[in-house]
N, C-alpha and C positions, 0 to 999 in steps of 0.2 A: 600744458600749464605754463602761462606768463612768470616769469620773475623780475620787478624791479626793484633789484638791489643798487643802492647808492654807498660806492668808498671814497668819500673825499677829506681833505685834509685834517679834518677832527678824527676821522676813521686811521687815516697812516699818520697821525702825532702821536692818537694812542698804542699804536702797534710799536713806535719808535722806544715808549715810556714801558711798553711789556718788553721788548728785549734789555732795555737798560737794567729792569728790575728780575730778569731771569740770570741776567749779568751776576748781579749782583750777591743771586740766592745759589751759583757755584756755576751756573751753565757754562759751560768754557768752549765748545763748538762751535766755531765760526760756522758750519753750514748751516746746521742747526735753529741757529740765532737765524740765518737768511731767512731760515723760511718761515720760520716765525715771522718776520716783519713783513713778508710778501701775503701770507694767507688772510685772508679778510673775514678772520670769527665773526664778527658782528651778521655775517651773511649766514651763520647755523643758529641765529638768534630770533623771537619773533620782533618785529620791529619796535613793537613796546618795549623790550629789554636792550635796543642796542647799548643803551648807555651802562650795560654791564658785563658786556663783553670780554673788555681787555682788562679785566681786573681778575687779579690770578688766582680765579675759583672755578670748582666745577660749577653747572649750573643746569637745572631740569630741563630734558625736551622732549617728555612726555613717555608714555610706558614704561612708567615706571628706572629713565634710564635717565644718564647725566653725561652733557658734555666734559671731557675729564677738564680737571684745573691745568692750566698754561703749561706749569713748571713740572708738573707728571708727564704728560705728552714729551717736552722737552728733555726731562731727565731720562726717559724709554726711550725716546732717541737715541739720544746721546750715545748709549746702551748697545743699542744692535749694530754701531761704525758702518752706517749705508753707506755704499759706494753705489755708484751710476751702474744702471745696467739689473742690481744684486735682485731677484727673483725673494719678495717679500711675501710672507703671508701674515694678514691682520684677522685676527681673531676679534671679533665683536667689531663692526665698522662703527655702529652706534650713530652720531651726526654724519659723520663724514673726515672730521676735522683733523684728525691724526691723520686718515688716509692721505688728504693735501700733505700734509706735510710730509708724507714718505715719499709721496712723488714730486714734489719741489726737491727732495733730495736726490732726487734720479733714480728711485725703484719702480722696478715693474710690480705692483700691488694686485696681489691677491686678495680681495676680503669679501668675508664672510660673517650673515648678519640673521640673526632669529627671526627677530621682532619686524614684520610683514608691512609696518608702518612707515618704522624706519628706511627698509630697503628699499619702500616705494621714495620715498621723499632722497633720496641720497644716490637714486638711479638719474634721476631728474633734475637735480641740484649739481652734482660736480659736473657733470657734463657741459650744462648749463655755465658754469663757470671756468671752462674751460681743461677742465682735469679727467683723463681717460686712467680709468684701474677697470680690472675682471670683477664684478659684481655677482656675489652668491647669496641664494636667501638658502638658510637651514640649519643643522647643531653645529656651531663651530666648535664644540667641546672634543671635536672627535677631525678638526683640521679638513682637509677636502687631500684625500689620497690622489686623485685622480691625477692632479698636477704636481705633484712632488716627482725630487725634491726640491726644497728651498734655500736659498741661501741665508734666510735669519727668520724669525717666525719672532711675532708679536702678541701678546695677549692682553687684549684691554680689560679685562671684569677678572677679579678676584675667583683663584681656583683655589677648591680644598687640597688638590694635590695634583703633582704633574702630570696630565696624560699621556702614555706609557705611547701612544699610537699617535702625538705628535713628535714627538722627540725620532720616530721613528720616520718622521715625513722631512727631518731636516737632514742637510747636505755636511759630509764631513768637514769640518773646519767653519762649517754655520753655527749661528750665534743665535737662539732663543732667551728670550724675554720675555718674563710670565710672572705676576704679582701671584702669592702662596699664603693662605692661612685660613682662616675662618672668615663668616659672615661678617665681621667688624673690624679687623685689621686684617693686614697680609703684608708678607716680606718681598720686597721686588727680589724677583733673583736672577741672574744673568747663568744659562748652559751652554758652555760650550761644546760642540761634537768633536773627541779628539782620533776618536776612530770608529770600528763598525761600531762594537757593544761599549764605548769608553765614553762617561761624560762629565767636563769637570764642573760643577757646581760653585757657585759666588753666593751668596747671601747676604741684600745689600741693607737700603735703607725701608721703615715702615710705611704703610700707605694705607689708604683705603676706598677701594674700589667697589660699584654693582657687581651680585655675585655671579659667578659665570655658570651659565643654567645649559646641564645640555645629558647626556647617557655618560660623559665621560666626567663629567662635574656636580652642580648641587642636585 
């Protein structure tokens, strides 16, 4: 499949005016903010929509799923302190979009994706744009054992509760991020691993994410 995507300087003005305004909504992570301003959303967009790309919402791409808004991506960031190298696993790949930006932060990304649409279009697209992660289609409700552990684990769609058999796929002193509540709101919550069975629990700000569909979730 051809792709011609065009980022030119209306595309990287807007990217300049989303970090200014993620700035401004508390983001405080300079890498973070990098990669933001390097990833080009407007290319998970169809091209009828580019001109709502960089405006800090989610926004539909089909099955029933939504690229998250700017400042969630951003603030889950912020969340898991990627370092270069840190062995990520994403839970719900969905566009792709977060994926870039764990790997503009220097993760090796793991992600994993249900929706058979999605992981066709997002095998073919990052690539394409020059981003290499390990690509899974299947339940990420239940993490992918086979490659653990991890050093932070990420979960993009809203879980009714924590799966018991992710928490057990991260690396002691790894750092999971995973929104928690019901079909309509959920609490971001940051776990820490602070030994085998030890884990310390954050409970941050409210959100509201697609719900996470899988044996270990809805």
């Amino acid at each position: 499949m051809a792709y011609k995507f065009i980022d030119n300087y209306r595309e990287r003005g807007a990217r300049k005016k989303l970090v200014e305004h993620l700035k401004g909504r508390g983001i405080e992570d300079q890498k973070v903010l990098e990669a933001i301003g390097k990833v080009p959303r407007h290319f998970f967009f169809d091209e009828t929509f580019w001109n709502q790309a960089y405006r800090d919402i989610a926004f539909p791409i089909g099955d029933g799923q939504t690229i998250s808004q700017p400042y969630t991506v951003a603030y889950q960031s912020e969340l898991l302190h990627v370092k270069k190298g840190d062995k990520v696993l994403e839970i719900g790949t969905g566009s792709g979009y977060q994926t870039c930006i764990l790997l503009e932060l220097g993760a090796d990304v793991y992600t994993i994706e249900r929706q058979e649409n999605l992981y066709q279009r997002t095998i073919q697209v990052l690539p394409y744009m020059g981003y290499k992660a390990n690509f899974f289609l299947g339940d990420g409700s239940k993490g992918i054992e086979k490659h653990a552990p991890y050093d932070k684990i990420i979960v993009t769609a809203g879980a009714p509760f924590v799966p018991e058999i992710m928490l057990k796929q991260l690396k002691i002193g790894g750092i999971f991020v995973i929104p928690v509540g019901d079909e309509k709101s959920q609490k971001m919550m940051t776990i820490i691993r602070v030994g085998e069975n030890d884990f310390d629990r954050i409970e941050l700000d409210t959100f509201r994410f697609v719900p996470l569909v899988g044996d270990q979730a809805w």
